[in-house]
C-alpha positions as CSV (number, residue, x, y, z in Angstrom):
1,X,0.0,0.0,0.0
2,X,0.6,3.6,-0.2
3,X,3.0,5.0,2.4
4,X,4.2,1.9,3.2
5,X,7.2,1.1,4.1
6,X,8.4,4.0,6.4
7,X,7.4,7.4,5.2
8,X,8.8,11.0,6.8
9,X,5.4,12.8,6.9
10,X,5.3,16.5,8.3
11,X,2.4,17.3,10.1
12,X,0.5,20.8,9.9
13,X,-1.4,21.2,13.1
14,X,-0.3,18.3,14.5
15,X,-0.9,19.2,18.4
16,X,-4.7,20.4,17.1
17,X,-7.9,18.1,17.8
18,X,-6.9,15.8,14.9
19,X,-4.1,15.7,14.8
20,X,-3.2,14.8,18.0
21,X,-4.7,11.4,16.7
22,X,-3.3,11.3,13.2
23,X,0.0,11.8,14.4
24,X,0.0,8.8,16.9
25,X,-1.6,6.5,14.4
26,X,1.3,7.6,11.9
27,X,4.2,6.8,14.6
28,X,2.3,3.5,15.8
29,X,2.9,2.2,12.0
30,X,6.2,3.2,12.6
31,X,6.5,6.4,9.9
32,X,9.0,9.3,11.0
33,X,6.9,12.6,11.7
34,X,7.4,16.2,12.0
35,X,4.6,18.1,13.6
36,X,4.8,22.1,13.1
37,X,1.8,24.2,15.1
38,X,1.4,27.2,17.4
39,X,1.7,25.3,20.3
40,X,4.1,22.3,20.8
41,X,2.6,18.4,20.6
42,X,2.2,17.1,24.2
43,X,4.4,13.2,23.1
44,X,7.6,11.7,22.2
45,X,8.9,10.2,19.0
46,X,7.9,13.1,17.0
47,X,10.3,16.0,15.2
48,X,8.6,19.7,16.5
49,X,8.5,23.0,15.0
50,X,6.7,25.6,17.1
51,X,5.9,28.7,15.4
52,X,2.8,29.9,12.3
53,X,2.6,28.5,9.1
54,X,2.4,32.2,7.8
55,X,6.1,32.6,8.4
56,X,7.7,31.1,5.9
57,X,11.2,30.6,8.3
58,X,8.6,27.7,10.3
59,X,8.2,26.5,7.1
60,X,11.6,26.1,5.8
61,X,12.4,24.2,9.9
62,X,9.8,22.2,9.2
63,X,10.1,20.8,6.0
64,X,13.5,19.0,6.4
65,X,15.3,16.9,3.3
66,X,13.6,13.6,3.0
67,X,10.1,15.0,3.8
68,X,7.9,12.7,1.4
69,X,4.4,13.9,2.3
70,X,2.7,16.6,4.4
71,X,-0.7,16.3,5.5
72,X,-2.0,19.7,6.2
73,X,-4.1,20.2,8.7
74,X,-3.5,23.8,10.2
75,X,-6.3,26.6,9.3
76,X,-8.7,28.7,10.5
77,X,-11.8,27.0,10.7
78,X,-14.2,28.3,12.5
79,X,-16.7,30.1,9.9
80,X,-17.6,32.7,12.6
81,X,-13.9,34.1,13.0
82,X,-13.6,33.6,9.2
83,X,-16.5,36.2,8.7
84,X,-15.0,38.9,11.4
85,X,-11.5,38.3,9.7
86,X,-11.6,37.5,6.0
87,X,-8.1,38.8,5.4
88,X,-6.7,36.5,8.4
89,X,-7.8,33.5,7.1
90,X,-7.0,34.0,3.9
91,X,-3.4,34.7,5.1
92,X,-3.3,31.2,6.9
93,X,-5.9,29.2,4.8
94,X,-4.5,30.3,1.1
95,X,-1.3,32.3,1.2
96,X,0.4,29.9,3.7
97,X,-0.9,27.0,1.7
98,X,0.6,28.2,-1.3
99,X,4.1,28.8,0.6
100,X,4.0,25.2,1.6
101,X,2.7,23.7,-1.5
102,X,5.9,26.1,-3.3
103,X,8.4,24.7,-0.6
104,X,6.9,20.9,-1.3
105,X,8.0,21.2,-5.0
106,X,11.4,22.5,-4.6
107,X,12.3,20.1,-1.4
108,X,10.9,17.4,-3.5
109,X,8.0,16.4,-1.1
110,X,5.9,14.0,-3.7
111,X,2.7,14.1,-1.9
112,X,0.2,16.8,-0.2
113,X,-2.9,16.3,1.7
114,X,-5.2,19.0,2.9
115,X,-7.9,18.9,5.3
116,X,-10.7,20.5,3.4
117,X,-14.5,21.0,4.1
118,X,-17.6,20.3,2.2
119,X,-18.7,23.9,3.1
120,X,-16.9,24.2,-0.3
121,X,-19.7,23.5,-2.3
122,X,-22.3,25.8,-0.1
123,X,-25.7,25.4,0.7
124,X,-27.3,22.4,-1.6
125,X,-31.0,21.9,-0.3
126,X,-31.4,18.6,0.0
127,X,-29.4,17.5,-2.5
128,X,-26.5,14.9,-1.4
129,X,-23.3,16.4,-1.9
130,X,-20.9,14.5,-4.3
131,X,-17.1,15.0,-4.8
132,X,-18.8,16.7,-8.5
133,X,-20.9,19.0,-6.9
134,X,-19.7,22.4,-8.1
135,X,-17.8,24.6,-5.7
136,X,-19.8,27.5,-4.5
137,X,-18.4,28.6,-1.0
138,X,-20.8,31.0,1.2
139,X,-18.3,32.0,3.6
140,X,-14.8,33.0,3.7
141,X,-13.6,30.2,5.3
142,X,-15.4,28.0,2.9
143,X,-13.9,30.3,-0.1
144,X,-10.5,29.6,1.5
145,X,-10.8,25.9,1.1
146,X,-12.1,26.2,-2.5
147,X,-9.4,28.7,-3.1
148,X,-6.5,26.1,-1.6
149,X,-8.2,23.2,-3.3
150,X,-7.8,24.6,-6.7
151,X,-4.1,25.1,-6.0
152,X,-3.5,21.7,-4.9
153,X,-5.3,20.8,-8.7
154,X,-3.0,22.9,-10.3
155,X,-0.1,21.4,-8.5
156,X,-1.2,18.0,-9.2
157,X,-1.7,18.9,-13.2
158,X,1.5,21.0,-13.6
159,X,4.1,19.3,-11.3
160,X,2.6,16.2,-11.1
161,X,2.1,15.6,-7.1
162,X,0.0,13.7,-5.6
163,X,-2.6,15.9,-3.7
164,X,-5.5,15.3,-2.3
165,X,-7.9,17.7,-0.7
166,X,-10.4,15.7,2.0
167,X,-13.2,17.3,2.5
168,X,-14.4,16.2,6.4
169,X,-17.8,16.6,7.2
170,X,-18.5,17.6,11.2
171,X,-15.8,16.0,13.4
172,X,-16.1,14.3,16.9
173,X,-14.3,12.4,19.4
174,X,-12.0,11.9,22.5
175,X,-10.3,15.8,22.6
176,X,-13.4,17.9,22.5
177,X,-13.5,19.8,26.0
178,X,-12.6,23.3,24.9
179,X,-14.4,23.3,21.5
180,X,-17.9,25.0,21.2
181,X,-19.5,22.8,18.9
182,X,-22.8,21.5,19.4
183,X,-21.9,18.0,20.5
184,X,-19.2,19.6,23.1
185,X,-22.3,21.6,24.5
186,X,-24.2,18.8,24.9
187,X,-22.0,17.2,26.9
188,X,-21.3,20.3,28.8
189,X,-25.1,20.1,29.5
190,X,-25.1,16.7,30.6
191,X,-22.3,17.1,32.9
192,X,-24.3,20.8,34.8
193,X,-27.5,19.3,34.5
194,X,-28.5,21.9,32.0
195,X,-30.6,22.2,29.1
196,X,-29.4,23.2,25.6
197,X,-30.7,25.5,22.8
198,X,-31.6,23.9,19.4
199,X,-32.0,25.9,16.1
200,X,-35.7,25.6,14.8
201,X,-37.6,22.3,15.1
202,X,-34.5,20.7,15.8
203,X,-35.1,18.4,12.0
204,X,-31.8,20.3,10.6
205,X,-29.7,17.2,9.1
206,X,-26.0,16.8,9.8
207,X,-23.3,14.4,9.0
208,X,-20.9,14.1,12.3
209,X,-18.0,11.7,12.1
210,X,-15.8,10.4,14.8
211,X,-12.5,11.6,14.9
212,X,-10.7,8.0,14.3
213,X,-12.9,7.1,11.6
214,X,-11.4,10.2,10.2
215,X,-8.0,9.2,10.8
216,X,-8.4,6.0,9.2
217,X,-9.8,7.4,6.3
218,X,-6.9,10.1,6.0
219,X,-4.7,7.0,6.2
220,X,-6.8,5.0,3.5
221,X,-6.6,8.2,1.0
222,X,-2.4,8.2,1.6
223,X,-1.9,5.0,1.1
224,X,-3.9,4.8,-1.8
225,X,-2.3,7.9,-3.6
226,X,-5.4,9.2,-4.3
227,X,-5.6,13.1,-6.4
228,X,-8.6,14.9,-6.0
229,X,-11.2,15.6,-3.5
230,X,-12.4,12.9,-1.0
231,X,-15.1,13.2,0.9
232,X,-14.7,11.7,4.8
233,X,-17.8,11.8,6.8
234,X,-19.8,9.2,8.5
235,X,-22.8,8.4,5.4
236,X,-25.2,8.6,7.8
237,X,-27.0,11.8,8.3
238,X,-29.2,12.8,12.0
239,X,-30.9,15.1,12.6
240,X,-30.1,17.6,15.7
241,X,-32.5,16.3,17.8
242,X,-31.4,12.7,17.4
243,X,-28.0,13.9,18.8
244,X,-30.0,15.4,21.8
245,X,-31.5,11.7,22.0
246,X,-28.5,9.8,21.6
247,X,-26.7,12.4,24.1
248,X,-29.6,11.5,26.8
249,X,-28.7,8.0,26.0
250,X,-25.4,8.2,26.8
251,X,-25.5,10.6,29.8
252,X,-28.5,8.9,31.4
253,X,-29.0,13.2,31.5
254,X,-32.4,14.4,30.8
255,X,-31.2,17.3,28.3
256,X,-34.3,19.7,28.3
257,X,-34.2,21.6,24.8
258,X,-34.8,25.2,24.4
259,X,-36.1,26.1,20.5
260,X,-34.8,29.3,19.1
261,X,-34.6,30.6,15.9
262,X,-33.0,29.8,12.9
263,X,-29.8,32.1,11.8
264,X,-29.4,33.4,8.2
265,X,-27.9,30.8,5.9
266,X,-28.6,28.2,8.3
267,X,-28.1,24.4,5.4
268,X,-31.5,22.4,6.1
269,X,-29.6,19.4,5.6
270,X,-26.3,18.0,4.8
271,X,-26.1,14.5,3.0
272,X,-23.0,12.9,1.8
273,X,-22.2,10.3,-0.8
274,X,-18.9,8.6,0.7
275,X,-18.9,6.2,-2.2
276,X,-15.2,7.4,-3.1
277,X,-14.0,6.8,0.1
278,X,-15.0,3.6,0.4
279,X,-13.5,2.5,-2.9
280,X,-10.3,3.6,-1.0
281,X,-10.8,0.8,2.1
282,X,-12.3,3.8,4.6
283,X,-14.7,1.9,6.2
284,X,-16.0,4.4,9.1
285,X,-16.6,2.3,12.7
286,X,-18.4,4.3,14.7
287,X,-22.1,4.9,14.9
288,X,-23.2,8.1,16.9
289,X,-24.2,6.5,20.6
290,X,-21.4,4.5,20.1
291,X,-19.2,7.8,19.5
292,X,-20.6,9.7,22.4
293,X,-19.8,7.0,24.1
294,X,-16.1,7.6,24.0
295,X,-16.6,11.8,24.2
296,X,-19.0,11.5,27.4
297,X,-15.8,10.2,29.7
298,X,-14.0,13.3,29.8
299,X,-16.5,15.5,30.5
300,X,-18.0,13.6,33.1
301,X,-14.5,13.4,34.9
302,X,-14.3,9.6,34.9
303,X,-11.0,9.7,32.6
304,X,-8.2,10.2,35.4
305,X,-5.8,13.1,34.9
306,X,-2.4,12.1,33.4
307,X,-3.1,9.9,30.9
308,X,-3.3,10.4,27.2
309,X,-7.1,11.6,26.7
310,X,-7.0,13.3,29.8
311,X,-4.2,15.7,28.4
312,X,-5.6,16.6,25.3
């Protein structure tokens, strides 16, 4: 397979949510990696570069002779901030991709992943979105992903690398406590015996995928040198009140719900094909209670200080 035997793989974000996970699964299949981010990767056995992908002397540390493949993960991806500062996350989603994709093809790295988003492709109805559907961002962050997809095309068609931008749908798992997301609230909830507020009716359709199904599937598109989008999500869309259900499941906590309105732009629904991924041997593990079920320990407290999930 693909990255097989060991690769040197530089990490972009590597101490982030993800890829505190990726990284370990890379070093566990014995691959040497390099992990650059703002703050420094709490393990061993990996090569660190502290400091913002927007300086281009972090870059140059990080990508060291012999670096085969970066998987980049570092952005601004919250749409929120991405609307207050457009030019920002241009700066770190596009200008510094293009700096690394430049320093890639003169180091001789041969391969480039990107963690992508299908906000790409905007809001679709009800339609479920393929790798085909046409890219039409309605956000700056989601503009900043198109924009940095479309260099990884041209890099792939010009210079011939092997790029691949994967598109991840809502991400979960072990990791979560300081994130605002609406399964981190609801386990928030749970834990103070609070309610939570839910956006309309509450029939709003999401795909949420747990953070090692991601991994593998970052894995399965590596190894099989796949160029072009991917699209890593779960295939199985809920609503947001069947997380509330499954969260009270979980919890044993009652979760009252509070209705409030729904904002502008707000997608009715979000369906995915995950065809593609599957024909690359991503075969996602996790179903949601199943999922909670490894989220709900550290929030309750029953996941003892000191070890690894604890410290994340």
């Amino acid at each position: 397979m693909r990255g097989e035997p060991r690769s040197r793989v530089l990490v972009t974000g590597g101490a982030g949510f993800i890829g505190r996970r990726l990284v370990r699964a890379l070093t566990a299949a014995g691959h040497e990696v390099a992990v650059v981010d703002l703050r420094p990767y709490a393990g061993d056995a990996v090569e660190m570069v502290t400091g913002d992908i927007r300086d281009d002397a972090v870059l140059a540390r990080a990508v060291r002779p012999g670096t085969d493949t970066i998987i980049h993960l570092a952005a601004i991806t919250s749409v929120v901030d991405s609307i207050d500062d457009p030019v920002g996350t241009y700066q770190t989603n596009v200008a510094a991709t293009a700096s690394l994709l430049e320093l890639a093809r003169t180091t001789g790295v041969t391969t480039f992943l990107l963690a992508s988003t299908n906000a790409v492709v905007g809001n679709v109805g009800d339609e479920t979105i393929t790798e085909r559907s046409p890219l039409r961002p309605l956000s700056p962050y989601g503009a900043t992903k198109a924009a940095a997809e479309m260099l990884l095309s041209c890099y792939a068609g010009v210079y011939g690398m092997t790029t691949c931008a994967m598109r991840f749908s809502n991400v979960y798992g072990p990791g979560m406590q300081q994130k605002d997301s609406f399964i981190p609230r609801l386990m928030r909830a749970a834990r103070d015996g609070k309610g939570v507020q839910v956006r309309g009716d509450g029939s709003m359709v999401r795909d949420v995928v747990h953070v090692d199904d991601v991994v593998q599937g970052i894995l399965a598109a590596w190894r099989a040198g796949h160029i072009g989008p991917v699209i890593l999500g779960s295939g199985q869309s809920v609503s947001v009140m069947d997380m509330v259900e499954a969260a009270r499941s979980v919890t044993g906590a009652p979760l009252p719900v509070e209705h409030v309105p729904v904002g502008p732009g707000e997608m009715p629904a979000v369906l995915l094909d995950t065809s593609v991924a599957r024909g690359l041997g991503y075969v996602p593990g996790y179903d949601l209670k199943s999922g909670l079920a490894t989220v709900w320990p550290e929030f309750a407290g029953t996941v003892f200080a000191g070890t690894e999930e604890a410290d994340q």
